[in-house]
N, C-alpha and C positions, 0 to 999 in steps of 0.2 A: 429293549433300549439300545443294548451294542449292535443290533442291524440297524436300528436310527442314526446312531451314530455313522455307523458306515455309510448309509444313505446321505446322510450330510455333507462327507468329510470331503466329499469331489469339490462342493459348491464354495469352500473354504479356500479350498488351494485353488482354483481360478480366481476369486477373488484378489488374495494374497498376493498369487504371483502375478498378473497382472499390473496390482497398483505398485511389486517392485519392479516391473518390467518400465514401467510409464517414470517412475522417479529415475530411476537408471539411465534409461533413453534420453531423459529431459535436461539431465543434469548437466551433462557437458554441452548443451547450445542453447545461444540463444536464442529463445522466440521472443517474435511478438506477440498480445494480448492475445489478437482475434486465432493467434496459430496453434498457443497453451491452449485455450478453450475447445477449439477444433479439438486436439489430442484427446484431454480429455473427456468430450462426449465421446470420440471414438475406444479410448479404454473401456469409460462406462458403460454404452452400448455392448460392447461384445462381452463385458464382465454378467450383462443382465440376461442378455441370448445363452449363455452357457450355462447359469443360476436355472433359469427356466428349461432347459433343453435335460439338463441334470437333475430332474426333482426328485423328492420324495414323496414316494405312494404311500397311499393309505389302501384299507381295504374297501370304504368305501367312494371310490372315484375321485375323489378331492385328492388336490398337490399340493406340496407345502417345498418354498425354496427360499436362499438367501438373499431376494432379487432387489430388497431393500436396500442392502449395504452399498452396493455400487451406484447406489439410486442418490442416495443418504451425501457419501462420499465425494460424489461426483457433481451435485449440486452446490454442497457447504463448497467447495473448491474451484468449482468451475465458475457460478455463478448464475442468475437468472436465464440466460436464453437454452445452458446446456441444463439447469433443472426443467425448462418445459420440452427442451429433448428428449430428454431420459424419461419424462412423463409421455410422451407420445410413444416414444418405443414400445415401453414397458406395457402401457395400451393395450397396442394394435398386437404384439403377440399374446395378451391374453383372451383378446376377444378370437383368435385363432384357436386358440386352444378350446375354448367354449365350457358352460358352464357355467349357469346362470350367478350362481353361489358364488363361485370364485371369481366371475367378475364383477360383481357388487365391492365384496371384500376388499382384493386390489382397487378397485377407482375409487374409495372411498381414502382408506388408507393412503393412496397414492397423491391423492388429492389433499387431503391435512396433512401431510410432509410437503408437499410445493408450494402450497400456501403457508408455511412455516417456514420453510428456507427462504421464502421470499421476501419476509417480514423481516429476519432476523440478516441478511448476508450481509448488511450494511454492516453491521454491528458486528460482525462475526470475523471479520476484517481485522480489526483492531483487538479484538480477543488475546490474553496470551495463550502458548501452546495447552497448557493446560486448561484451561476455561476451553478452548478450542475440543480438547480430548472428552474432557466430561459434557460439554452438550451433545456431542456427535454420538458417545455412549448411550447417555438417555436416548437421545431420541430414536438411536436403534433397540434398544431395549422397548422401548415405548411402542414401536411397529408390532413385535413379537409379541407384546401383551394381548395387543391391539387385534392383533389377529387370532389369538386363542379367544377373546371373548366375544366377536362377532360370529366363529363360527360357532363356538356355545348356542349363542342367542338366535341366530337363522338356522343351522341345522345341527339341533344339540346332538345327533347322531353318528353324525359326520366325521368328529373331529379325528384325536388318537388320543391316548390313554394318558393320562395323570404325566407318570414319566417321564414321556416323551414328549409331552409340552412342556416338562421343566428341561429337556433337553437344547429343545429349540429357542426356548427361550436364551439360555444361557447361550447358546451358541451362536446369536444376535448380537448379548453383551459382549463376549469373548472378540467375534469379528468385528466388530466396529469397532471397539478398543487397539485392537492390535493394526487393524488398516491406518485408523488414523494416526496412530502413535507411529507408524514408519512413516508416514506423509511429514508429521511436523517432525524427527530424528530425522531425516533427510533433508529437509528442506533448511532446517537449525546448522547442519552442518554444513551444508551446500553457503547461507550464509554469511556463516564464522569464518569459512578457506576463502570468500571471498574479500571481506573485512579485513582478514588477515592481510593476504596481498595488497591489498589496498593502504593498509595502516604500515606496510614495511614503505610504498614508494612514498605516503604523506610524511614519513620520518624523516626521511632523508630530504625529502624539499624543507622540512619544517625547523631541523636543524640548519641547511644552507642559510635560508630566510632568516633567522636570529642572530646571526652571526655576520653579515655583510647587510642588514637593512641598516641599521644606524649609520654604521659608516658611511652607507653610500649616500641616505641622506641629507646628514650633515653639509656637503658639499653642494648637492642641488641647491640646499635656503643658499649658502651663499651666492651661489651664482645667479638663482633668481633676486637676491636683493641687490647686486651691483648692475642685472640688468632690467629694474625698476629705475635704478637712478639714475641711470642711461638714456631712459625713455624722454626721461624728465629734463633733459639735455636740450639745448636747440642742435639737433641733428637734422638733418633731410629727411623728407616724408617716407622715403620711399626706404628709408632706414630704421625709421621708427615700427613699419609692417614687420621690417623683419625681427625687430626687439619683442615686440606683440607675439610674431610665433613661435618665436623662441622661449619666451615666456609661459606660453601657453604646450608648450611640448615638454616645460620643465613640469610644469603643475602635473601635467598626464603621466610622467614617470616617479613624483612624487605620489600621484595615488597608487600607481603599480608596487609600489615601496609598501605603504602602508595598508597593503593588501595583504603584502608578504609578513608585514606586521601583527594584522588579525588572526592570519592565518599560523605563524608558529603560536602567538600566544591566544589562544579559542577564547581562556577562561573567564568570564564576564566580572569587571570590577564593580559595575553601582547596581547591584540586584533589586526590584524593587516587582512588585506586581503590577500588573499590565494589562489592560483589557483589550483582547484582539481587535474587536469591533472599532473602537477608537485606533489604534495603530494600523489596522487593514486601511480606514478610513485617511489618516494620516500621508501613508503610502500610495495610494489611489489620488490624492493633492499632489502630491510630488512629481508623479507622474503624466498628470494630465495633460501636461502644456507635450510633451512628447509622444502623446497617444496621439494629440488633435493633428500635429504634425505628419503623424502616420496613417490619419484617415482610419485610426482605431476606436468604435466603443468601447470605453469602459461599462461592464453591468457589475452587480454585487448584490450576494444576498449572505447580509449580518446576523452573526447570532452573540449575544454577550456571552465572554468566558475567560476569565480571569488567568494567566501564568504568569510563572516567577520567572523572569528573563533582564537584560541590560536594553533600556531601551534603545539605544543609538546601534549595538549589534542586533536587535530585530527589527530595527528600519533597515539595515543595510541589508538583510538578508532578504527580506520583502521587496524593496527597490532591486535588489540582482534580476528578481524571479520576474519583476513585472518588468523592466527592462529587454532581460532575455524576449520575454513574450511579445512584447511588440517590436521588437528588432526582427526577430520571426516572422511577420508580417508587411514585407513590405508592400503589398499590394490594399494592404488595409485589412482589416478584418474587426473580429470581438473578442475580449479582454473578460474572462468573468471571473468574478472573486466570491469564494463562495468559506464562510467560517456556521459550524455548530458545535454541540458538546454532546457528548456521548456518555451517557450512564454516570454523569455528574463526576467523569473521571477523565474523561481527553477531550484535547480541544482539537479538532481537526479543518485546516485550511486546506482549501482546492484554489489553486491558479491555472484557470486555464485557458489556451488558445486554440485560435484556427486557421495557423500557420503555418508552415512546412511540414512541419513535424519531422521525426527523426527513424532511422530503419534501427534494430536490434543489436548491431555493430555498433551505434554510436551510443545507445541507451548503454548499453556494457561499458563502455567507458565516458560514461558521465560524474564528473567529479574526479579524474583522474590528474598530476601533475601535468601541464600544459598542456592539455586536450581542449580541444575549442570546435563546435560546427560552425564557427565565425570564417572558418579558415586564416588567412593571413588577420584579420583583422582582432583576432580576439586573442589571449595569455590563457585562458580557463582558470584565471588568477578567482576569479569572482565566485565560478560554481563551487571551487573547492574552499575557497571561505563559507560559504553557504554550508554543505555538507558539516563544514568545521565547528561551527556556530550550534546550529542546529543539533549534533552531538553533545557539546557540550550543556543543552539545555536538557540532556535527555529525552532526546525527541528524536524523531527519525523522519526520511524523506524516502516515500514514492512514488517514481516517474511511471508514465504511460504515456506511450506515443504512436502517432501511424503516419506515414510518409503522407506530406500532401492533406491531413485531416488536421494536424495539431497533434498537441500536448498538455497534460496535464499534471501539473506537481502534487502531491499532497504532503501536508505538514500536519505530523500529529504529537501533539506536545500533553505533557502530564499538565490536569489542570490543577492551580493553586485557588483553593478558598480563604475568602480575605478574612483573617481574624476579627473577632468581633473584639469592640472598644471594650475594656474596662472602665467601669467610672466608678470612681470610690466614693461614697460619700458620707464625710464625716459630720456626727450631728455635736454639736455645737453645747458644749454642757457648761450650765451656768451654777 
C-alpha cells in the first residue's frame, strides 16, 4: 500500500500545483472569456499528459492515474468546449497507450463525466462555493468507484488488491476536494480584494452624493419653474428655443442628481414581490420606441419567477441595461432578453447584445465612480446605480464581453415565493 501511495503521490502534486500555478498566474489580469478558457484547457491538458505519463502499474499491465481530476476540474470551470477538449486529449493519448481494457474503461467513464458536466454547468454557475466543493467531490469519488467496478466486472484479474483500491479511491476524494477548494479560496478572495476596492471608491462618491444632491437640487426646480414661466411669456421665437433647451438641460442635470440620489441611498423603500416576466415585459415597452429608432430587434424568452424588490428601482435598473445595449448598437443589431429559475431558488436575467462589445480593460472597470465606454457622452452615473440596486437586493451581476461581438449582463437574484393566503373561516354558531 505505501509503494501505492508513492506511486500516486507525483500525480497529486502536478495536479495541485498546477491548478496553483493557473490561479496565481490568472489572478492579477485580466482576461477575457475566450482567453480564461484557452488557459484553462491548457492547464488541464498538460495536468492530464503528466497524470497519464506518471501512472501507476499494476503487475498485471493495466495503469491506473489521476487523469480524472484535471478532467473533472477543468470542465466544471472552464465549461463545455474545454470539457470536450479535455475529452479529446484524454482520448487520443489513451488509445496511444493501447489496451483494449483500458480504453473501454476511460471512454466510457470519460464519456458519463462530459455528459454530466454538460447537463449540469448551467447550474453549476450559480452554485455557492460549497455546493460547488461537494459536487466536484462526488463526482470525483464517483470516477474512482467507477473505475474499480468495471475493471472487477471486465477483467476481475486485473485489478490491485482490496487496499489499494481503498487507496485510490480516497485519493480521488482527497484530490478533488483540495483542487477545488483552492479554485473557489482563491477565487472568494481574489473577489472580496476586488469588492473591497471597489466599495472604498463607492464610499467616497456615495458620501459626496448625499450631502450636495439636495442642495443642488433644490435650486434646479427653481430655475426650471421661473424658466417655465418665462416660456409662457410673449418672448421672440427664437427665444423661446432657447427657454426649451435650457429647460431641457436642467431636466438632464436633474436626473444626473437623482441618480446620485439612488445611488448614496441603494436601500429599496416600497418592497413588494414581483414577477420578472411581467417587469422584463414592462422594460422591453419602455424601450421599444428607442430600439425601432436604432434599427434594433428586440427578442425574449420569459420564464415566471417571483422576487422581493422596489419596483420603480428594478425598472430603472432594467431600462439602464437595455439602454446601455442598444446605444451599443448603432449600426443596428439584436436585443435578447432572456429570464429562468434555477432549482426553484434564483432567478436569473440575461441582457444581451450584438454590439461593440467591450476588451478586458474596460470589463475591470465596469461599475466603477465615473467610468463610462460612452466616452465624453456618458457619467457612469447609471451602471453604478445598477451595481448598487442590484446589491442591495441581494443579487449579483455578470458581465461578459468580446470586442466587436457584444455583451452580455446576467442578473441573478434570490427568488421569493409568494405566501399563500390565509382564509379563516368562521362557522357561524346559532
Amino acid at each position: 500500500m505505501f509503494d501505492f501511495i508513492r506511486d500516486i503521490a507525483p500525480n497529486l502534486f502536478f495536479i495541485l500545483f498546477l491548478v496553483f500555478l493557473y490561479q496565481y498566474w490568472s489572478e492579477k489580469r485580466e482576461w477575457s472569456k475566450p482567453i480564461k478558457q484557452i488557459a484553462v484547457f491548457l492547464f488541464g491538458a498538460l495536468s492530464i499528459v503528466l497524470c497519464m505519463k506518471f501512472t501507476i502499474p499494476t503487475d498485471n499491465g493495466l495503469v491506473f492515474d489521476l487523469r480524472y481530476i484535471p478532467f473533472i476540474i477543468g470542465g466544471l470551470y472552464g465549461g463545455p468546449l474545454v470539457t470536450i477538449g479535455l475529452y479529446l486529449i484524454m482520448f487520443i493519448l489513451r488509445l496511444s497507450i493501447g489496451g483494449m481494457v483500458g480504453i473501454i474503461i476511460t471512454t466510457t467513464i470519460a464519456t458519463l463525466i462530459a455528459v454530466l458536466i454538460l447537463s449540469i454547468y448551467e447550474k453549476f454557475t450559480t452554485w455557492s462555493s460549497i455546493e460547488k466543493i461537494s459536487f466536484a467531490t462526488t463526482l470525483g469519488t464517483y470516477s474512482a468507484l467507477t473505475v474499480a467496478v468495471m475493471t472487477v466486472l471486465i477483467s476481475p484479474g486485473a485489478g490491485m488488491d482490496q487496499k489499494n483500491w481503498i487507496a485510490y479511491i480516497v485519493a480521488y476524494l482527497v484530490g478533488t476536494w483540495i483542487s477545488t477548494r483552492v479554485v473557489e479560496d482563491i477565487r472568494q478572495h481574489e473577489l472580496l480584494q476586488r469588492k473591497l476596492i471597489r466599495n472604498e471608491k463607492l464610499e467616497a462618491v456615495s458620501h459626496l452624493a448625499s450631502s450636495i444632491s439636495h442642495e443642488v437640487r433644490n435650486p434646479l426646480t427653481t430655475s426650471r419653474g421661473f424658466m417655465q414661466l418665462l416660456s409662457e411669456q410673449d418672448v421672440p421665437v427664437h427665444c423661446k428655443e432657447y427657454i426649451k433647451i435650457s429647460i431641457e438641460e436642467i431636466d438632464r442635470a436633474a436626473g444626473i442628481i437623482q441618480d446620485y440620489l439612488t445611488f448614496a441611498k441603494p436601500s429599496p423603500e416600497k418592497v413588494e414581490i414581483l414577477q420578472t416576466k411581467d417587469e422584463l415585459k414592462r422594460a422591453m415597452d419602455v424601450m421599444q420606441p428607442l430600439a425601432n429608432m436604432n434599427n434594433v430587434e428586440l427578442q425574449s424568452v420569459l420564464m415566471e419567477g417571483s422576487i422581493k424588490a422596489e419596483r420603480s428601482r428594478l425598472q430603472q435598473c432594467l431600462v439602464n441595461l437595455m439602454k446601455n445595449a442598444i446605444e451599443a448598437m448603432p449600426n443596428g443589431g439584436l436585443l435578447s432578453v432572456y429570464s429562468n429559475v434555477i432549482d426553484d431558488k434564483t432567478v436569473v436575467i440575461r441582457i444581451r447584445d450584438t454590439g461593440i462589445g467591450m476588451d478586458a480593460n474596460q470589463l475591470s472597470r465596469l461599475g466603477e465612480p465615473y467610468f463610462s465606454t460612452k466616452e465624453i457622452k456618458g457619467t457612469g452615473l447609471g451602471m453604478m446605480v445598477v451595481y448598487r440596486i442590484i446589491e442591495s437586493m441581494n443579487g449579483f451581476i455578470e458581465v461578459e464581453s468580446e470586442v466587436g461581438k457584444g455583451t452580455c449582463f446576467t442578473i441573478t437574484l434570490p427568488m421569493k415565493k409568494r405566501a399563500k393566503e390565509k382564509i379563516s373561516l368562521q362557522r357561524e354558531v346559532v
